[in-house]
C-alpha positions in Angstrom: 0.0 0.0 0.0 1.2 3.3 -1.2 1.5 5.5 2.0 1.2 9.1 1.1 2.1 12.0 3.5 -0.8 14.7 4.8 1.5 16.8 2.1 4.4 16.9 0.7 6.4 18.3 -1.9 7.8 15.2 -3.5 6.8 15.0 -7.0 4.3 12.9 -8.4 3.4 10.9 -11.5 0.3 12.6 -12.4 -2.2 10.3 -14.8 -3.6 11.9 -17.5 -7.3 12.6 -16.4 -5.0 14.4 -13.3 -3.2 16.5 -15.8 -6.3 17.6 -17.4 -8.0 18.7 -14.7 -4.8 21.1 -13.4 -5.5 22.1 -16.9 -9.0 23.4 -16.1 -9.0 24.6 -12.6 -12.8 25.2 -12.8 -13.4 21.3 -13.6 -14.7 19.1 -10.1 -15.7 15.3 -9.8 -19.8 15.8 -9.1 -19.0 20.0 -8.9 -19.5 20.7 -5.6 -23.6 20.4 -5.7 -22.5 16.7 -6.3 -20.1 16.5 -3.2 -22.7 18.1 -1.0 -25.5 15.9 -1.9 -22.9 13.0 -1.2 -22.6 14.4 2.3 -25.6 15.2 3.1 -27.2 11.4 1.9 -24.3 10.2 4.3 -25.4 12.7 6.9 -28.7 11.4 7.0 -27.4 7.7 7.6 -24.3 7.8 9.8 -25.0 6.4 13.6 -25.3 9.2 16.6 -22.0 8.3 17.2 -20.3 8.8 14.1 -22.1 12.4 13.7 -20.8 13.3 17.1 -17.1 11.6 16.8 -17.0 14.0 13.4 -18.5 16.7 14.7 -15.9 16.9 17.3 -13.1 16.0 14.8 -14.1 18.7 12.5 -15.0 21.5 14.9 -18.4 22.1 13.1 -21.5 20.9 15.6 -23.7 22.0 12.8 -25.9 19.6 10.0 -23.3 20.3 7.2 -20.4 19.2 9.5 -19.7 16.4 5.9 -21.3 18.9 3.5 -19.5 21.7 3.9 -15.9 20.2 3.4 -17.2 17.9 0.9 -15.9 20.0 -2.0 -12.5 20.8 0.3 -10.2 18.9 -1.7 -10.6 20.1 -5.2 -9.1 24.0 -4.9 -6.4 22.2 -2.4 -5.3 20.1 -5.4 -4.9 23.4 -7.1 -2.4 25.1 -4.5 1.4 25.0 -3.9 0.5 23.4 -0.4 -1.8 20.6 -2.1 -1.0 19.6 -5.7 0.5 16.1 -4.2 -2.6 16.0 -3.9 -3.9 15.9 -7.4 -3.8 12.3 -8.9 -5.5 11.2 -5.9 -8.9 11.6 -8.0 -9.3 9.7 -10.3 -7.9 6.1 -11.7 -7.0 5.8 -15.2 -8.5 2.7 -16.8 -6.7 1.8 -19.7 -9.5 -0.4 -21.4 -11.6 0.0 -24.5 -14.9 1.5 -24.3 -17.5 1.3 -25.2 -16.0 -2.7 -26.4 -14.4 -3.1 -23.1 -14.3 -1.7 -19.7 -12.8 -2.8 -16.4 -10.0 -1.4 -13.9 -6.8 -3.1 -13.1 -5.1 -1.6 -10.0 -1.4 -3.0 -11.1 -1.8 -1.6 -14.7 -3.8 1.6 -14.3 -2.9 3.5 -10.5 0.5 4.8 -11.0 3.1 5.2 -9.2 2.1 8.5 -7.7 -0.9 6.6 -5.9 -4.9 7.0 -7.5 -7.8 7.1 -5.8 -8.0 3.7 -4.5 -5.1 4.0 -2.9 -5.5 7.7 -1.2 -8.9 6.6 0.4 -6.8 3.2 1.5 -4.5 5.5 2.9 -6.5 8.5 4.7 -8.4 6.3 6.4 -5.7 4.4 7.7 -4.3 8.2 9.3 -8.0 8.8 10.2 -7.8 5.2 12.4 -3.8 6.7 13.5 -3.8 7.7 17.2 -0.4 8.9 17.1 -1.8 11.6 14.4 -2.3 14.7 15.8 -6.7 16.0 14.9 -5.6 18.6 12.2 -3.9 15.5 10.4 -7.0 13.2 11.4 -9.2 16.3 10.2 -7.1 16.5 6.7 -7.4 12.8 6.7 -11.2 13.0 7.0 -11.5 15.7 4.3 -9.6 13.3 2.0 -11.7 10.5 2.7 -15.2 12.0 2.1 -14.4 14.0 -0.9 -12.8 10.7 -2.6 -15.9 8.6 -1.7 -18.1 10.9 -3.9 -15.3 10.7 -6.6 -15.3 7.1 -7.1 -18.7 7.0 -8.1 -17.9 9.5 -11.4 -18.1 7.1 -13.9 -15.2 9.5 -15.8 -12.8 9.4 -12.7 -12.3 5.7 -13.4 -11.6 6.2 -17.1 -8.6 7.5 -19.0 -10.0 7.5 -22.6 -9.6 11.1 -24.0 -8.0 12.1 -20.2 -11.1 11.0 -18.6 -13.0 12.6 -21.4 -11.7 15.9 -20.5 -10.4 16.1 -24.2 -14.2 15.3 -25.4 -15.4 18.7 -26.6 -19.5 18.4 -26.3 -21.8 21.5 -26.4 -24.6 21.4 -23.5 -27.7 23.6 -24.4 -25.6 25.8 -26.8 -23.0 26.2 -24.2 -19.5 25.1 -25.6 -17.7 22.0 -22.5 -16.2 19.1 -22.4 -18.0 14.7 -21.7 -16.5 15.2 -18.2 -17.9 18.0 -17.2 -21.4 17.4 -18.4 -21.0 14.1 -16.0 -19.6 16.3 -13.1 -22.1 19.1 -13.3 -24.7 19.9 -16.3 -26.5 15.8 -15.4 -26.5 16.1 -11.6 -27.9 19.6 -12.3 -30.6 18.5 -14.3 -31.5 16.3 -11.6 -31.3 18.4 -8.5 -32.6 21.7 -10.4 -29.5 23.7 -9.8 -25.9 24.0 -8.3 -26.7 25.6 -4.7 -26.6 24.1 -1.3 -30.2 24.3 -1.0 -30.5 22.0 -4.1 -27.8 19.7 -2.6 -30.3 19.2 0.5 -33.4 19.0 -1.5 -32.2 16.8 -4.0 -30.2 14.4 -0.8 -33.4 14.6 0.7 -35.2 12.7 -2.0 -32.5 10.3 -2.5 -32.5 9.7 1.3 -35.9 8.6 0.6 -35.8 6.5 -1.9 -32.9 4.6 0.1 -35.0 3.8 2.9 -38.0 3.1 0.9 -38.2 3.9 -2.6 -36.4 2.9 -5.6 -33.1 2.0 -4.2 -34.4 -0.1 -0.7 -33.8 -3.7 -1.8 -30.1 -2.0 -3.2 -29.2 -0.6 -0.4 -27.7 -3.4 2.0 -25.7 -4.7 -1.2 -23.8 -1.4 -1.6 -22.0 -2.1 1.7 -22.2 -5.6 2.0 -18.6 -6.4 1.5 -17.6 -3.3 3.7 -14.1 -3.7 5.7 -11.8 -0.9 6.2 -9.1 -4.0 6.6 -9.6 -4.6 3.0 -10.4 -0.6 1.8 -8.3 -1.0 -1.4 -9.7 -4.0 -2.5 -13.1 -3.1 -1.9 -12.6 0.6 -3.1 -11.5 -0.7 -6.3 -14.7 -2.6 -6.8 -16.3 0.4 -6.2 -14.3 2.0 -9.4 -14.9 -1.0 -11.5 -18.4 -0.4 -11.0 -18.6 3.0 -11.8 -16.2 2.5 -15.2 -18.8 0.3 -16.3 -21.1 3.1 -16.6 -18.6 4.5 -19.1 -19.4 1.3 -21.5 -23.0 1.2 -21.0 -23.6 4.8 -20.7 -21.5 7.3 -20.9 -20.0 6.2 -24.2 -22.3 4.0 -25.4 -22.1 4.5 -28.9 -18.4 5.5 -28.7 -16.6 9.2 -28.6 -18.0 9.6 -32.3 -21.6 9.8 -31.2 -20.8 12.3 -28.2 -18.0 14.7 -30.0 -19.1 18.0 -30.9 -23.2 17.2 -30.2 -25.4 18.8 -27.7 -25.5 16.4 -24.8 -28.9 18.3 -23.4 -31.9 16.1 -24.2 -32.2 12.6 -24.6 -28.0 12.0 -23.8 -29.2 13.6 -20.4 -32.3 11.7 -19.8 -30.3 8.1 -20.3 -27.8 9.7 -17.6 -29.5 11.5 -15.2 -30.7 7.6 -13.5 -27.0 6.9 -13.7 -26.1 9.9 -11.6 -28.7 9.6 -9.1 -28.3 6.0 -8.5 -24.5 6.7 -8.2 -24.6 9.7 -5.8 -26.8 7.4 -3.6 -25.2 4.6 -3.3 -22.1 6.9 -2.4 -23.7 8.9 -0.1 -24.9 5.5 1.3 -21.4 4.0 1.4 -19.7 7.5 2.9 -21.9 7.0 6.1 -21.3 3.3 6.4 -17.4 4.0 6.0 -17.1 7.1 8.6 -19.2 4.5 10.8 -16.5 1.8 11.0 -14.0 4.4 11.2 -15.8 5.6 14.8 -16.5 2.3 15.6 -13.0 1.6 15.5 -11.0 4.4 17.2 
Protein backbone atom coordinates (compact mmCIF):
# COMPACT_ATOMS: atom_id res chain seq x y z
CA UNK A 1 0.00 0.00 0.00
CA UNK A 2 1.23 3.29 -1.21
CA UNK A 3 1.46 5.47 2.03
CA UNK A 4 1.17 9.15 1.13
CA UNK A 5 2.12 12.02 3.47
CA UNK A 6 -0.77 14.70 4.78
CA UNK A 7 1.49 16.85 2.13
CA UNK A 8 4.44 16.87 0.68
CA UNK A 9 6.36 18.34 -1.90
CA UNK A 10 7.77 15.16 -3.49
CA UNK A 11 6.81 15.02 -6.97
CA UNK A 12 4.28 12.89 -8.38
CA UNK A 13 3.38 10.88 -11.53
CA UNK A 14 0.34 12.64 -12.40
CA UNK A 15 -2.17 10.28 -14.83
CA UNK A 16 -3.55 11.92 -17.54
CA UNK A 17 -7.26 12.57 -16.37
CA UNK A 18 -5.05 14.39 -13.32
CA UNK A 19 -3.22 16.54 -15.80
CA UNK A 20 -6.25 17.58 -17.35
CA UNK A 21 -8.05 18.75 -14.71
CA UNK A 22 -4.81 21.06 -13.37
CA UNK A 23 -5.50 22.12 -16.95
CA UNK A 24 -8.98 23.42 -16.10
CA UNK A 25 -9.00 24.56 -12.56
CA UNK A 26 -12.84 25.16 -12.83
CA UNK A 27 -13.42 21.30 -13.57
CA UNK A 28 -14.71 19.14 -10.14
CA UNK A 29 -15.70 15.33 -9.84
CA UNK A 30 -19.77 15.83 -9.15
CA UNK A 31 -18.95 20.04 -8.91
CA UNK A 32 -19.48 20.68 -5.64
CA UNK A 33 -23.56 20.36 -5.69
CA UNK A 34 -22.54 16.69 -6.31
CA UNK A 35 -20.08 16.52 -3.20
CA UNK A 36 -22.71 18.09 -1.04
CA UNK A 37 -25.46 15.89 -1.92
CA UNK A 38 -22.86 13.00 -1.16
CA UNK A 39 -22.63 14.41 2.34
CA UNK A 40 -25.63 15.19 3.07
CA UNK A 41 -27.21 11.41 1.90
CA UNK A 42 -24.28 10.24 4.29
CA UNK A 43 -25.42 12.72 6.92
CA UNK A 44 -28.65 11.35 6.98
CA UNK A 45 -27.41 7.65 7.65
CA UNK A 46 -24.27 7.79 9.80
CA UNK A 47 -25.02 6.44 13.59
CA UNK A 48 -25.31 9.19 16.58
CA UNK A 49 -21.97 8.31 17.21
CA UNK A 50 -20.33 8.78 14.07
CA UNK A 51 -22.07 12.35 13.69
CA UNK A 52 -20.79 13.33 17.09
CA UNK A 53 -17.12 11.63 16.76
CA UNK A 54 -16.96 13.97 13.37
CA UNK A 55 -18.48 16.65 14.70
CA UNK A 56 -15.94 16.93 17.31
CA UNK A 57 -13.05 16.02 14.80
CA UNK A 58 -14.13 18.65 12.51
CA UNK A 59 -15.00 21.55 14.85
CA UNK A 60 -18.43 22.05 13.08
CA UNK A 61 -21.49 20.95 15.65
CA UNK A 62 -23.68 22.04 12.77
CA UNK A 63 -25.85 19.63 10.02
CA UNK A 64 -23.34 20.27 7.21
CA UNK A 65 -20.45 19.17 9.48
CA UNK A 66 -19.72 16.45 5.93
CA UNK A 67 -21.31 18.91 3.51
CA UNK A 68 -19.46 21.66 3.88
CA UNK A 69 -15.86 20.17 3.35
CA UNK A 70 -17.19 17.94 0.85
CA UNK A 71 -15.87 19.95 -1.97
CA UNK A 72 -12.55 20.84 0.30
CA UNK A 73 -10.18 18.89 -1.72
CA UNK A 74 -10.60 20.15 -5.19
CA UNK A 75 -9.05 24.01 -4.88
CA UNK A 76 -6.40 22.22 -2.40
CA UNK A 77 -5.26 20.11 -5.39
CA UNK A 78 -4.90 23.38 -7.10
CA UNK A 79 -2.38 25.13 -4.52
CA UNK A 80 1.45 24.98 -3.86
CA UNK A 81 0.54 23.39 -0.38
CA UNK A 82 -1.77 20.62 -2.06
CA UNK A 83 -0.99 19.62 -5.72
CA UNK A 84 0.48 16.11 -4.22
CA UNK A 85 -2.62 15.96 -3.94
CA UNK A 86 -3.88 15.91 -7.44
CA UNK A 87 -3.84 12.30 -8.90
CA UNK A 88 -5.48 11.25 -5.89
CA UNK A 89 -8.95 11.64 -8.00
CA UNK A 90 -9.27 9.69 -10.33
CA UNK A 91 -7.91 6.13 -11.67
CA UNK A 92 -7.01 5.77 -15.18
CA UNK A 93 -8.49 2.72 -16.77
CA UNK A 94 -6.69 1.84 -19.74
CA UNK A 95 -9.48 -0.39 -21.37
CA UNK A 96 -11.63 0.02 -24.55
CA UNK A 97 -14.88 1.47 -24.25
CA UNK A 98 -17.46 1.28 -25.20
CA UNK A 99 -16.00 -2.67 -26.40
CA UNK A 100 -14.38 -3.10 -23.12
CA UNK A 101 -14.35 -1.73 -19.69
CA UNK A 102 -12.77 -2.82 -16.41
CA UNK A 103 -9.96 -1.42 -13.93
CA UNK A 104 -6.83 -3.10 -13.07
CA UNK A 105 -5.11 -1.64 -10.00
CA UNK A 106 -1.42 -3.04 -11.05
CA UNK A 107 -1.84 -1.56 -14.68
CA UNK A 108 -3.80 1.64 -14.28
CA UNK A 109 -2.89 3.51 -10.47
CA UNK A 110 0.50 4.84 -10.97
CA UNK A 111 3.10 5.18 -9.17
CA UNK A 112 2.07 8.53 -7.75
CA UNK A 113 -0.94 6.63 -5.94
CA UNK A 114 -4.93 7.03 -7.52
CA UNK A 115 -7.81 7.12 -5.77
CA UNK A 116 -7.99 3.69 -4.54
CA UNK A 117 -5.10 4.00 -2.91
CA UNK A 118 -5.45 7.66 -1.16
CA UNK A 119 -8.91 6.57 0.40
CA UNK A 120 -6.83 3.22 1.52
CA UNK A 121 -4.47 5.51 2.90
CA UNK A 122 -6.55 8.48 4.73
CA UNK A 123 -8.39 6.27 6.39
CA UNK A 124 -5.74 4.38 7.72
CA UNK A 125 -4.26 8.17 9.34
CA UNK A 126 -7.98 8.76 10.20
CA UNK A 127 -7.75 5.18 12.44
CA UNK A 128 -3.79 6.70 13.48
CA UNK A 129 -3.78 7.66 17.20
CA UNK A 130 -0.39 8.89 17.12
CA UNK A 131 -1.83 11.61 14.38
CA UNK A 132 -2.28 14.74 15.77
CA UNK A 133 -6.71 16.04 14.91
CA UNK A 134 -5.60 18.63 12.19
CA UNK A 135 -3.94 15.46 10.36
CA UNK A 136 -7.03 13.17 11.43
CA UNK A 137 -9.20 16.30 10.24
CA UNK A 138 -7.12 16.49 6.71
CA UNK A 139 -7.35 12.81 6.71
CA UNK A 140 -11.15 12.99 6.95
CA UNK A 141 -11.51 15.71 4.30
CA UNK A 142 -9.65 13.26 1.99
CA UNK A 143 -11.75 10.51 2.68
CA UNK A 144 -15.20 12.02 2.14
CA UNK A 145 -14.44 14.03 -0.89
CA UNK A 146 -12.82 10.69 -2.61
CA UNK A 147 -15.87 8.56 -1.73
CA UNK A 148 -18.07 10.89 -3.86
CA UNK A 149 -15.25 10.72 -6.55
CA UNK A 150 -15.27 7.09 -7.14
CA UNK A 151 -18.67 6.99 -8.10
CA UNK A 152 -17.86 9.47 -11.37
CA UNK A 153 -18.07 7.05 -13.93
CA UNK A 154 -15.19 9.54 -15.76
CA UNK A 155 -12.84 9.37 -12.68
CA UNK A 156 -12.29 5.73 -13.36
CA UNK A 157 -11.57 6.15 -17.05
CA UNK A 158 -8.63 7.47 -19.03
CA UNK A 159 -9.96 7.55 -22.59
CA UNK A 160 -9.58 11.14 -23.96
CA UNK A 161 -8.05 12.13 -20.21
CA UNK A 162 -11.07 10.96 -18.58
CA UNK A 163 -13.00 12.56 -21.41
CA UNK A 164 -11.65 15.90 -20.47
CA UNK A 165 -10.42 16.07 -24.16
CA UNK A 166 -14.24 15.27 -25.44
CA UNK A 167 -15.43 18.68 -26.65
CA UNK A 168 -19.47 18.40 -26.26
CA UNK A 169 -21.85 21.51 -26.37
CA UNK A 170 -24.60 21.39 -23.49
CA UNK A 171 -27.74 23.61 -24.41
CA UNK A 172 -25.63 25.77 -26.83
CA UNK A 173 -22.96 26.17 -24.24
CA UNK A 174 -19.51 25.07 -25.55
CA UNK A 175 -17.68 22.04 -22.52
CA UNK A 176 -16.18 19.09 -22.43
CA UNK A 177 -18.03 14.72 -21.72
CA UNK A 178 -16.51 15.20 -18.21
CA UNK A 179 -17.86 18.05 -17.16
CA UNK A 180 -21.39 17.39 -18.44
CA UNK A 181 -20.97 14.07 -16.00
CA UNK A 182 -19.62 16.25 -13.13
CA UNK A 183 -22.07 19.10 -13.33
CA UNK A 184 -24.71 19.86 -16.28
CA UNK A 185 -26.45 15.84 -15.39
CA UNK A 186 -26.49 16.14 -11.58
CA UNK A 187 -27.85 19.60 -12.29
CA UNK A 188 -30.61 18.54 -14.28
CA UNK A 189 -31.49 16.33 -11.60
CA UNK A 190 -31.30 18.37 -8.50
CA UNK A 191 -32.63 21.72 -10.41
CA UNK A 192 -29.47 23.70 -9.78
CA UNK A 193 -25.95 23.96 -8.30
CA UNK A 194 -26.69 25.59 -4.67
CA UNK A 195 -26.62 24.06 -1.25
CA UNK A 196 -30.24 24.29 -1.04
CA UNK A 197 -30.46 21.98 -4.08
CA UNK A 198 -27.79 19.74 -2.64
CA UNK A 199 -30.34 19.17 0.49
CA UNK A 200 -33.40 18.98 -1.45
CA UNK A 201 -32.23 16.78 -4.00
CA UNK A 202 -30.20 14.42 -0.81
CA UNK A 203 -33.41 14.63 0.73
CA UNK A 204 -35.18 12.65 -2.03
CA UNK A 205 -32.46 10.26 -2.52
CA UNK A 206 -32.52 9.74 1.30
CA UNK A 207 -35.95 8.55 0.64
CA UNK A 208 -35.81 6.54 -1.90
CA UNK A 209 -32.86 4.58 0.10
CA UNK A 210 -35.04 3.84 2.93
CA UNK A 211 -38.02 3.11 0.91
CA UNK A 212 -38.17 3.91 -2.64
CA UNK A 213 -36.39 2.87 -5.63
CA UNK A 214 -33.14 1.99 -4.16
CA UNK A 215 -34.37 -0.14 -0.71
CA UNK A 216 -33.78 -3.66 -1.79
CA UNK A 217 -30.05 -2.01 -3.25
CA UNK A 218 -29.24 -0.57 -0.43
CA UNK A 219 -27.75 -3.35 1.95
CA UNK A 220 -25.67 -4.68 -1.24
CA UNK A 221 -23.83 -1.38 -1.57
CA UNK A 222 -22.04 -2.05 1.72
CA UNK A 223 -22.21 -5.56 2.03
CA UNK A 224 -18.59 -6.45 1.48
CA UNK A 225 -17.63 -3.31 3.70
CA UNK A 226 -14.07 -3.68 5.75
CA UNK A 227 -11.76 -0.90 6.17
CA UNK A 228 -9.08 -4.00 6.61
CA UNK A 229 -9.61 -4.58 2.98
CA UNK A 230 -10.38 -0.59 1.77
CA UNK A 231 -8.27 -1.03 -1.36
CA UNK A 232 -9.74 -4.03 -2.54
CA UNK A 233 -13.07 -3.06 -1.88
CA UNK A 234 -12.65 0.59 -3.05
CA UNK A 235 -11.50 -0.70 -6.34
CA UNK A 236 -14.69 -2.58 -6.82
CA UNK A 237 -16.26 0.44 -6.24
CA UNK A 238 -14.32 1.96 -9.42
CA UNK A 239 -14.87 -1.03 -11.53
CA UNK A 240 -18.41 -0.44 -10.96
CA UNK A 241 -18.57 2.98 -11.81
CA UNK A 242 -16.16 2.47 -15.22
CA UNK A 243 -18.75 0.26 -16.26
CA UNK A 244 -21.08 3.15 -16.63
CA UNK A 245 -18.63 4.47 -19.12
CA UNK A 246 -19.42 1.30 -21.50
CA UNK A 247 -22.99 1.15 -20.97
CA UNK A 248 -23.61 4.75 -20.71
CA UNK A 249 -21.55 7.30 -20.94
CA UNK A 250 -20.02 6.17 -24.23
CA UNK A 251 -22.29 3.99 -25.44
CA UNK A 252 -22.12 4.53 -28.93
CA UNK A 253 -18.39 5.52 -28.67
CA UNK A 254 -16.57 9.23 -28.65
CA UNK A 255 -17.99 9.57 -32.28
CA UNK A 256 -21.59 9.81 -31.18
CA UNK A 257 -20.83 12.29 -28.20
CA UNK A 258 -17.97 14.66 -29.96
CA UNK A 259 -19.10 17.99 -30.91
CA UNK A 260 -23.22 17.18 -30.21
CA UNK A 261 -25.42 18.83 -27.75
CA UNK A 262 -25.51 16.39 -24.75
CA UNK A 263 -28.88 18.34 -23.39
CA UNK A 264 -31.86 16.14 -24.22
CA UNK A 265 -32.17 12.58 -24.60
CA UNK A 266 -28.03 11.99 -23.82
CA UNK A 267 -29.22 13.62 -20.35
CA UNK A 268 -32.26 11.75 -19.81
CA UNK A 269 -30.28 8.08 -20.30
CA UNK A 270 -27.83 9.67 -17.63
CA UNK A 271 -29.51 11.51 -15.19
CA UNK A 272 -30.69 7.63 -13.52
CA UNK A 273 -27.01 6.95 -13.73
CA UNK A 274 -26.13 9.87 -11.61
CA UNK A 275 -28.65 9.60 -9.09
CA UNK A 276 -28.32 6.04 -8.49
CA UNK A 277 -24.46 6.69 -8.21
CA UNK A 278 -24.63 9.68 -5.83
CA UNK A 279 -26.84 7.43 -3.64
CA UNK A 280 -25.24 4.63 -3.25
CA UNK A 281 -22.07 6.91 -2.38
CA UNK A 282 -23.66 8.86 -0.07
CA UNK A 283 -24.86 5.51 1.33
CA UNK A 284 -21.39 4.04 1.42
CA UNK A 285 -19.67 7.55 2.89
CA UNK A 286 -21.90 7.03 6.07
CA UNK A 287 -21.30 3.27 6.37
CA UNK A 288 -17.36 3.95 5.99
CA UNK A 289 -17.11 7.09 8.59
CA UNK A 290 -19.21 4.49 10.80
CA UNK A 291 -16.54 1.80 11.03
CA UNK A 292 -13.98 4.43 11.16
CA UNK A 293 -15.77 5.64 14.76
CA UNK A 294 -16.50 2.30 15.62
CA UNK A 295 -13.02 1.58 15.48
CA UNK A 296 -11.01 4.42 17.19
Amino acid sequence: MIRIPASSNNKMLLSAATAASLLLPGVQAWGAMGHETVAYVATDFVAAGTCTYFQNLMADASANYLASVASWADPYGHTEAGKFSSGFHYIDAQDSPPSSCGVDFARDCGEGGCIVSAISNYTNRLLDADLDSSERQMAAKFVIHFLGDIGQPLHNENLEKGGNGIPVDYSGEETNLHHVWDSEIPESVSGGSSLTSARSWAANLTMAIKSGIYESQAAGWVSDLSLADAQNITLGWATESNAYVCSTVLEGGVSAVEDQDLGGDYTTRGQPVVSLQIAKQGYRLAKWLDAIASAV
